[in-house]
PLY file of the C-alpha trace (Angstrom):
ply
format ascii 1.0
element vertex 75
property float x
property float y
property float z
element edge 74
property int vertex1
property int vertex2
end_header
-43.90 -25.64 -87.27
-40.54 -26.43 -88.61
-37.52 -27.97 -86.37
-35.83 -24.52 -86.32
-38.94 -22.39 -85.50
-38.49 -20.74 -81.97
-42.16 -20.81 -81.20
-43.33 -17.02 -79.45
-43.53 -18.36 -76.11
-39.86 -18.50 -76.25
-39.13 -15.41 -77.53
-41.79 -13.56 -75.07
-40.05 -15.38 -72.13
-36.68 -13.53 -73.69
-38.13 -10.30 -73.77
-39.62 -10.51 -70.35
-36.16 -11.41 -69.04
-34.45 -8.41 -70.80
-37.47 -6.21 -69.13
-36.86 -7.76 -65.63
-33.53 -7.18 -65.32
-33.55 -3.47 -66.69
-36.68 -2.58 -64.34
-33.95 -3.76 -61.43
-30.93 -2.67 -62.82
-29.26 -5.71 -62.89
-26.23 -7.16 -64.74
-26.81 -9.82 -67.06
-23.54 -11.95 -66.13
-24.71 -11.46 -62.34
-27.93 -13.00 -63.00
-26.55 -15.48 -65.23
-23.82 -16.30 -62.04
-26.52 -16.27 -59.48
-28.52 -18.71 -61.59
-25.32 -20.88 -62.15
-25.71 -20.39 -66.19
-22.87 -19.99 -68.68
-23.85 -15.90 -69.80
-23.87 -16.97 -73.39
-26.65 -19.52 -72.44
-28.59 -16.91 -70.64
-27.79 -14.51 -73.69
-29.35 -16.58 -76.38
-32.29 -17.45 -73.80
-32.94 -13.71 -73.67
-32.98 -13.13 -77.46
-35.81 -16.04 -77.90
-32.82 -18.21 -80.03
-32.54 -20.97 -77.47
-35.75 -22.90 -75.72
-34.74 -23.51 -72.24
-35.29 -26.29 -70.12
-37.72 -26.21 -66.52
-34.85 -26.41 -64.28
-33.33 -23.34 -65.97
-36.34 -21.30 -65.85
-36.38 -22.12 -62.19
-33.17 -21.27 -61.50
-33.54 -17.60 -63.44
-36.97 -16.84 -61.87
-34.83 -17.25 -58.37
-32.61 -15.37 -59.33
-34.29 -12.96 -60.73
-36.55 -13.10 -57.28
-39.91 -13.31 -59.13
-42.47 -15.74 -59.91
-41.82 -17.77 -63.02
-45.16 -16.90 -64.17
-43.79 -13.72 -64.55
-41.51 -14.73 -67.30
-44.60 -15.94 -69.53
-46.40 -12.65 -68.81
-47.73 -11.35 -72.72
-47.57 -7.64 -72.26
0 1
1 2
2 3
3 4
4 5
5 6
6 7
7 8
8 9
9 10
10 11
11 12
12 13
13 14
14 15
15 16
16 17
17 18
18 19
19 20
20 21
21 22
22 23
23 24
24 25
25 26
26 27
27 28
28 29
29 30
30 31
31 32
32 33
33 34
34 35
35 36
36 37
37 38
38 39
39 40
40 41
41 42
42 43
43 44
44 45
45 46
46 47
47 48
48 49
49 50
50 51
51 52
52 53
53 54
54 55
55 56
56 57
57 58
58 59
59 60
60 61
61 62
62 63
63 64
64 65
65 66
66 67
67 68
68 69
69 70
70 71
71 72
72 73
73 74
């Protein structure tokens, strides 16, 4: 895999965030506030561009008030 391959773990954790906050009607600059991320972070995060970091995912999943398994889901 080259340097500037987003590998699909990254990009399925994107779509499952876009999914998770439509299924609860959520703002995408709330749950970027409530997880204390800049919304263009959490925008490149949800279109698989950007690999995020543990503590992030953390934060989202509470935010988000799921499990952060949930984010990895493959549906």
């Amino acid at each position: 895999m080259r340097k500037t391959e987003i590998p699909e773990s990254v990009k399925i954790v994107g779509s499952n965030l876009i999914r998770i906050i439509k299924e609860k009607n959520l703002k995408v600059r709330h749950v970027a506030h409530d997880s204390d991320l800049d919304i263009e972070a959490l925008r490149r995060y949800i279109l698989g561009k950007q690999i995020m970091g543990i503590d992030k995912l953390v934060r989202i999943s509470k935010a988000l008030n799921v499990e952060i398994s949930e984010l990895f889901r493959n549906t």
